[in-house]
C-alpha positions as CSV (number, residue, x, y, z in Angstrom):
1,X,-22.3,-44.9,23.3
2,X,-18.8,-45.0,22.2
3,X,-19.4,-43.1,19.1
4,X,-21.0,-40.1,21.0
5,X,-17.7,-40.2,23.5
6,X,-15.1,-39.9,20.5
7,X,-17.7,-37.2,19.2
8,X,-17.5,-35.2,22.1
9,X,-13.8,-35.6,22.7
10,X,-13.3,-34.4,18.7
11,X,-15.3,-31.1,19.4
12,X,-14.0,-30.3,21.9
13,X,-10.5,-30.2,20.9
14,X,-11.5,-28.2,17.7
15,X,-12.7,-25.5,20.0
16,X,-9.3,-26.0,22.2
17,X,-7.1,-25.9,19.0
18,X,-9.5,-22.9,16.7
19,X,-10.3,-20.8,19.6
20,X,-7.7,-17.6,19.0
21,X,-6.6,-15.2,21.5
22,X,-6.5,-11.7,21.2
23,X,-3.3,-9.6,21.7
24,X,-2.8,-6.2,21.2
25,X,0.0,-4.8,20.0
26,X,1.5,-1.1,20.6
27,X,2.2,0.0,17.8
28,X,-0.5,1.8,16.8
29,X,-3.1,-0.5,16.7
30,X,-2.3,-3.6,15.4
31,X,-4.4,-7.2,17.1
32,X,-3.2,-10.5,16.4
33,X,-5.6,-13.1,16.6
34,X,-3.4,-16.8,18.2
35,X,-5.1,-19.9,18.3
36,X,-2.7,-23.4,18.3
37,X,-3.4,-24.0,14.8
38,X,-2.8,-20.3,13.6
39,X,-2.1,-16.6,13.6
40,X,-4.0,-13.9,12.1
41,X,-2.6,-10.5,12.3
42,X,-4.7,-7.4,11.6
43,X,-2.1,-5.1,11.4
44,X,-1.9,-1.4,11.5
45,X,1.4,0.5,12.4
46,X,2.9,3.8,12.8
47,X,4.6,3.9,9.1
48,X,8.7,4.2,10.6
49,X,9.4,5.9,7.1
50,X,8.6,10.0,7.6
51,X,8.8,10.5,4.3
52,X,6.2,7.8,3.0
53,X,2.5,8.8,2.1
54,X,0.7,6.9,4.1
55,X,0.7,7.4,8.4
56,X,-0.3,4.1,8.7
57,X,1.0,0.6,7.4
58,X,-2.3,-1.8,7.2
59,X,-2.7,-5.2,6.3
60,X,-3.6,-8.7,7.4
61,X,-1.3,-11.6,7.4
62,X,-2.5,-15.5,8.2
63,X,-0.4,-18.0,9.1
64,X,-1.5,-21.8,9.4
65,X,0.9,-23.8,11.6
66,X,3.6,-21.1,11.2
67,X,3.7,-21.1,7.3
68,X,2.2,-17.5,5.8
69,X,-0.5,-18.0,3.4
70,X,-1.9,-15.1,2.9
71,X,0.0,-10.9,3.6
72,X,-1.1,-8.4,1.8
73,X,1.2,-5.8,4.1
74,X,4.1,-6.1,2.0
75,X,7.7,-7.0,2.2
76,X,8.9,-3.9,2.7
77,X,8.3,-3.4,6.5
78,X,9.5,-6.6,9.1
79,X,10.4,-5.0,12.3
80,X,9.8,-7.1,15.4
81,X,6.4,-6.3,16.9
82,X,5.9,-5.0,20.6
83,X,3.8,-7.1,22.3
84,X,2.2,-5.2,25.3
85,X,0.7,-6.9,28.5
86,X,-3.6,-5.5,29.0
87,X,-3.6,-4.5,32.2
C-alpha cells in the first residue's frame, strides 16, 4: 500500500514539474514553452537589421534548469523579448 502512495505522489509531481506553459511573445511570432524544470523557445522575430536577407530570425533554444543546451538562433541577435499578456 505504501509503495502505490509514493508511486502516485512521484507522478504526479513529474506532471507538476514537465508540464510547460505556453506564452506568446510579440514579436512576430515567437512561443516559449515554461515548465519548472525548463524552457523551450520556438523562436521567430521580426529580423531588427533592414539590411539582412532574411525577414524573419528562426530558431529554437532549450534550456534545462536555466543552463542553454541546445540554440541554433545564433549569437548574433539577444534583445530582451516582449512578453505579451492573452487576453
Amino acid at each position: 500500500m505504501k509503495k502505490k502512495i509514493v508511486i502516485a505522489v512521484c507522478v504526479i509531481a513529474a506532471l507538476i514539474l514537465l508540464t510547460p506553459i505556453p506564452v506568446r511573445l510579440k514579436d512576430g511570432g515567437t512561443v516559449e514553452y515554461n515548465a519548472i524544470l525548463y524552457q523551450v523557445h520556438d523562436v521567430h522575430r521580426i529580423n531588427p537589421d533592414i539590411n539582412a536577407r532574411e525577414p524573419y530570425i528562426e530558431g529554437i533554444i532549450v534550456k534545462i534548469l536555466g543552463m542553454t543546451v541546445y540554440d541554433n538562433v545564433g549569437t548574433s541577435v539577444r534583445f530582451p523579448l516582449e512578453r505579451v499578456v492573452n487576453k
